[in-house]
C-alpha positions in Angstrom: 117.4 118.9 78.0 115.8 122.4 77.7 114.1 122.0 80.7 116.0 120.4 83.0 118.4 123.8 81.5 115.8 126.0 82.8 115.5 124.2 86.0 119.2 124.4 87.1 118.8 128.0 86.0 116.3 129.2 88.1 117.3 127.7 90.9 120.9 129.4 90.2 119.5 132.5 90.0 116.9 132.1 93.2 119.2 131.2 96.0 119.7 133.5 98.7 116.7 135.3 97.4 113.1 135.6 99.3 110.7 133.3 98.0 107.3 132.9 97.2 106.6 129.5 96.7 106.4 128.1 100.4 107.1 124.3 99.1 110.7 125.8 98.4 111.2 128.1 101.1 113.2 127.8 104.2 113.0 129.0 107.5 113.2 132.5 106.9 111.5 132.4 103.4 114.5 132.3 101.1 114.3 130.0 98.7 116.1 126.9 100.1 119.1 125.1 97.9 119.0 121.7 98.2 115.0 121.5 99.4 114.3 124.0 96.3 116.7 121.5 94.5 115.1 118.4 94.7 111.5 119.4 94.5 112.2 121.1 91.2 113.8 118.3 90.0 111.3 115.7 91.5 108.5 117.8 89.5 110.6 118.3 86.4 111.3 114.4 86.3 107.3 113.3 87.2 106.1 115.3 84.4 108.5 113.6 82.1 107.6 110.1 83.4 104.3 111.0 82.9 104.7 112.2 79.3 107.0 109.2 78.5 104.0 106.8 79.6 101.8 108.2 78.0 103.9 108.6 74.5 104.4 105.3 74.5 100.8 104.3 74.9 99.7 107.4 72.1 102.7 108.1 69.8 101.2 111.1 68.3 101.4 113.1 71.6 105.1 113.6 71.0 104.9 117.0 69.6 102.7 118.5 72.3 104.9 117.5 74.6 107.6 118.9 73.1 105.9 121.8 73.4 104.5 121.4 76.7 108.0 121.1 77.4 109.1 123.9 75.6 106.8 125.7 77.6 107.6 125.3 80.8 111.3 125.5 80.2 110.5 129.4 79.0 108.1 130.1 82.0 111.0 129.3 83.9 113.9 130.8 82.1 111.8 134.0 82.5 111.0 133.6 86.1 115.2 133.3 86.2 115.5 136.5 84.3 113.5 137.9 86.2 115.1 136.6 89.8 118.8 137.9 88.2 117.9 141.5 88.2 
C-alpha cells in the first residue's frame, strides 16, 4: 500500500515538469501522464509479483521485502518532495 502511495505521489507531483528518466518522457521531455503512469505502475506491480513468488517458495523473505518495499516507497516519496518544490 505504501508504495503503490508513493507511486501515485510522485507521479502527482512530476507532471508537467521536465524529466530525466527518458522511459517516462514525452516529446518535449516532460514527464508524460499516462506513459509515466503505466510504466510506474507496470514496475511497481512486477516487483511485487516477483516478491510474491518468491515468498511463497521461501517464507522467511517476507520481512526483507517489507523492507525492500519500504525502501523504495521512501526513494520515491523523496524524489516527490523533491519534484513539489
Amino acid at each position: 500500500m505504501v508504495l503503490a502511495a508513493a507511486n501515485i505521489f510522485d507521479a502527482h507531483s512530476s507532471i508537467g515538469r521536465m524529466e530525466a528518466n527518458p522511459l517516462l518522457q514525452n516529446s518535449q521531455g516532460q514527464f508524460s501522464g499516462a506513459r509515466g503512469v503505466a510504466f510506474k505502475s507496470v514496475a511497481a506491480g512486477g516487483m511485487l509479483a516477483v516478491q510474491a513468488i518468491f515468498a511463497r517458495r521461501n517464507p522467511e523473505i517476507y520481512k526483507t521485502g517489507t523492507a525492500v518495499n519500504f525502501v523504495a516507497a521512501g526513494t520515491l516519496g523523496v524524489t516527490a518532495v523533491w519534484n513539489s518544490r
